[in-house]
Structure formats: structure tokens, C-alpha cells
C-alpha positions in Angstrom: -3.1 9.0 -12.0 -0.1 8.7 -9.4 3.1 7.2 -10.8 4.4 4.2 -9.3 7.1 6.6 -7.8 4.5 8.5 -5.9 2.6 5.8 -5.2 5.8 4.3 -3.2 6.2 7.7 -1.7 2.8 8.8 -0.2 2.7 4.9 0.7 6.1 5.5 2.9 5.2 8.6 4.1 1.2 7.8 5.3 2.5 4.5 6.9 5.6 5.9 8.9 3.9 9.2 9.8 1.1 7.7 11.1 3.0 5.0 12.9 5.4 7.8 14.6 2.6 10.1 15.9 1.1 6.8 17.2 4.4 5.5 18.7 5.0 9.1 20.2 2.2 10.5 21.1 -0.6 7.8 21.8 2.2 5.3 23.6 1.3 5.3 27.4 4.6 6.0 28.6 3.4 5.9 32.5 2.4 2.2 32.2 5.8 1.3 29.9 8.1 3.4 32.5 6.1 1.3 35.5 5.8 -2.3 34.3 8.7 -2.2 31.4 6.8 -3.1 29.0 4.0 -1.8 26.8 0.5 -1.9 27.1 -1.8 -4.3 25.0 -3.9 -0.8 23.9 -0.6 1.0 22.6 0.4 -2.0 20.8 -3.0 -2.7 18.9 -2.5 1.0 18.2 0.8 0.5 16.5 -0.7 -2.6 14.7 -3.8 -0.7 13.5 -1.9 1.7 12.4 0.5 -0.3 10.5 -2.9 -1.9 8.7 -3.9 1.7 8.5 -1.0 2.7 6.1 -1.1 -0.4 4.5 -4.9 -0.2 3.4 -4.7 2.1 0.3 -2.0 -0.1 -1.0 -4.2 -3.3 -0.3 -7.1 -1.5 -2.0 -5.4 0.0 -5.2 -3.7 -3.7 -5.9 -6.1 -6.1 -4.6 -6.5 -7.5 -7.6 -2.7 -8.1 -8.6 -1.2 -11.4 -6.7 2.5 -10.2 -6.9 2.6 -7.1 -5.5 -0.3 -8.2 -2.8 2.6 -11.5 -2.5 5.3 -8.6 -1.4 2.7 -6.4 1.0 1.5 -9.0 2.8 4.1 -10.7 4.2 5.9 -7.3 4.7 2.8 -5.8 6.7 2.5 -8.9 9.1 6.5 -8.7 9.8 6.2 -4.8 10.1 4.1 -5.3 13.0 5.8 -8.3 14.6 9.3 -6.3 14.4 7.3 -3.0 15.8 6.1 -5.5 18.5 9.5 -6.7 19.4 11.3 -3.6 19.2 8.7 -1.6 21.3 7.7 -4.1 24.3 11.0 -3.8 25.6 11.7 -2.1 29.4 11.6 1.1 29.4 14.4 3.1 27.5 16.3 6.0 28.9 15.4 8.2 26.4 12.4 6.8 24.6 11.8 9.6 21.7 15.7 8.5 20.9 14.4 5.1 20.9 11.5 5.3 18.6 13.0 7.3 16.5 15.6 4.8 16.1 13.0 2.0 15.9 11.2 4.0 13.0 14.4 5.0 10.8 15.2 0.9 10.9 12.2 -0.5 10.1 12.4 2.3 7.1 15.8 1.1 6.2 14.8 -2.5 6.5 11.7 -1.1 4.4 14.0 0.5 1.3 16.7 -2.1 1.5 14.4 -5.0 1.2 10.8 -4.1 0.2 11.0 -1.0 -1.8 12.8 -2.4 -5.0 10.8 -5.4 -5.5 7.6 -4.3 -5.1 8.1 -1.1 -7.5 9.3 -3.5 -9.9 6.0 -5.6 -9.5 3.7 -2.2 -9.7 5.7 -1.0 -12.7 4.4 -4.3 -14.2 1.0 -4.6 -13.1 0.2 -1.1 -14.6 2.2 -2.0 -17.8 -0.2 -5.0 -18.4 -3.2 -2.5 -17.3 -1.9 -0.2 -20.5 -1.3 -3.0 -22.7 -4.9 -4.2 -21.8 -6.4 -0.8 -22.5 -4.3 -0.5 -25.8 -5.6 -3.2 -27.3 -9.3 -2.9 -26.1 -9.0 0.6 -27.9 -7.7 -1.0 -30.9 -10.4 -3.9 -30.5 -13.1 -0.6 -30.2 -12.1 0.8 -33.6 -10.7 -1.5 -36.1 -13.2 -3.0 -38.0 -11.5 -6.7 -38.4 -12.0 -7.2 -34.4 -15.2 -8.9 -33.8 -16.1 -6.5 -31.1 -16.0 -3.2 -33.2 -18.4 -4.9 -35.8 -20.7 -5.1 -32.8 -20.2 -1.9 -32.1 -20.7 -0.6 -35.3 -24.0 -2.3 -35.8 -25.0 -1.0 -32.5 -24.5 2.8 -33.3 -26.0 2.0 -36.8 -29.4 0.7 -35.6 -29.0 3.2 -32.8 -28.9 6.2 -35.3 -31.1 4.6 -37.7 -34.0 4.3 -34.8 -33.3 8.7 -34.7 -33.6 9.5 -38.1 -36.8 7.2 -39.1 
């Protein structure tokens, strides 16, 4: 299993690599340099891709509230800010641009995202050890109600094989 580290990491690097080839590649750069401003298909491209890097996350924790409360919010802001930054006329030099687009929202990303929501994973699998600790211990001391069933189980189980 991934730390939370790696986790963070491969999260930061799917989202922002997929969101700069989309941004520099797949951006119609004819239509932005003509009108000065960008077309409706490159920006649902940006947004689907900012829901593409933020679907594994959304799937691993979709069951734990606080770090879903801290992805959320920062997914729908991601793609307003993207929005904002890229419908603007046309730069002069538009790789310099995106590139400088990117590198903030990643600032904006470590500066005000990164911290809490490693400190809510870090939790949310602490809780998921203590859980498994204590079904463990449940599963094999004999006081816990649920080991006695157990127990019984495997004994009738076995006795059914050897009669």
C-alpha cells in the first residue's frame, strides 16, 4: 500500500501532468490568438482533466468526509482559477504563460492544500489500522464475543470432517 507521502505525490504529479499536456498541447491556440479568448472545447478539456486527476483521490477516500471536505472544494476552485487564468487575450508568449499558470496553481496547491489534507489522510488511515488492530484482536481472543463465534464455527466445521 502507498504511503500517504506517495499518495500526495502521484496525486500532484497525475493532476499537473495531465493538466500541462492538456493546457499545451490540446489548447487551440488559432482560435485563442483570433478571438482572445479560449474556446469552450479547450476549457471543458482543462476541467476534465482537472476531474481526471482528481478521480483516484475521490475513489480511494470516498468514504472519509474530511479529506473529501478538503478535495472538493479545492477541485471546483482549481478549475474556476484555471478558467480565469486561461480565458484571458492571447499572451505573447503563451508556453511562458502556462507554465506560469501551472507553477501557481501548484504553489497555491502546497501552500494551502497540501498540509491539511495529508494531515486528514494520515488520520483516516490511522483509524483504518486501529480498526483492523482491534478486529484482529476481536478474531483471536477468546473473551470477544466474536472469536467464540468463530471458534464454534471451525469446531462444528472440523467436527462435520472427522465424523
Amino acid at each position: 500500500m502507498e504511503s500517504v507521502d506517495e499518495q500526495l505525490d502521484n496525486f500532484e504529479a497525475l493532476l499537473f501532468d495531465s493538466l500541462e499536456f492538456q493546457m499545451a498541447i490540446h489548447t487551440n491556440r488559432t482560435y485563442w490568438e483570433e478571438l482572445d479568448h479560449i474556446d469552450p472545447k479547450s476549457q471543458d478539456g482543462i476541467e476534465t482533466c482537472v476531474d481526471y486527476g482528481f478521480d483516484q483521490m475521490f475513489e480511494r477516500y470516498r468514504y472519509c468526509r474530511p479529506v473529501l471536505d478538503i478535495l472538493e472544494p479545492w477541485c471546483e476552485n482549481l478549475q474556476d482559477i484555471l478558467w480565469i487564468a486561461m480565458d484571458v487575450p492571447y499572451p505573447r508568449d503563451i508556453n511562458q504563460h502556462i507554465d506560469r499558470v501551472l507553477e501557481n496553481c501548484r504553489r497555491m496547491f502546497y501552500d494551502q492544500i497540501w498540509h491539511r489534507l495529508k494531515t486528514a489522510m494520515i488520520q483516516e488511515v490511522s483509524r483504518v489500522q486501529m480498526i483492523q488492530r482491534n478486529w484482529k484482536k476481536a478474531l483471536s481472543d477468546p473473551n470477544y464475543e466474536v472469536c467464540k463465534k468463530r471458534l464454534r464455527r471451525e469446531h462444528e466445521e472440523l467436527s462435520e470432517l472427522y465424523v
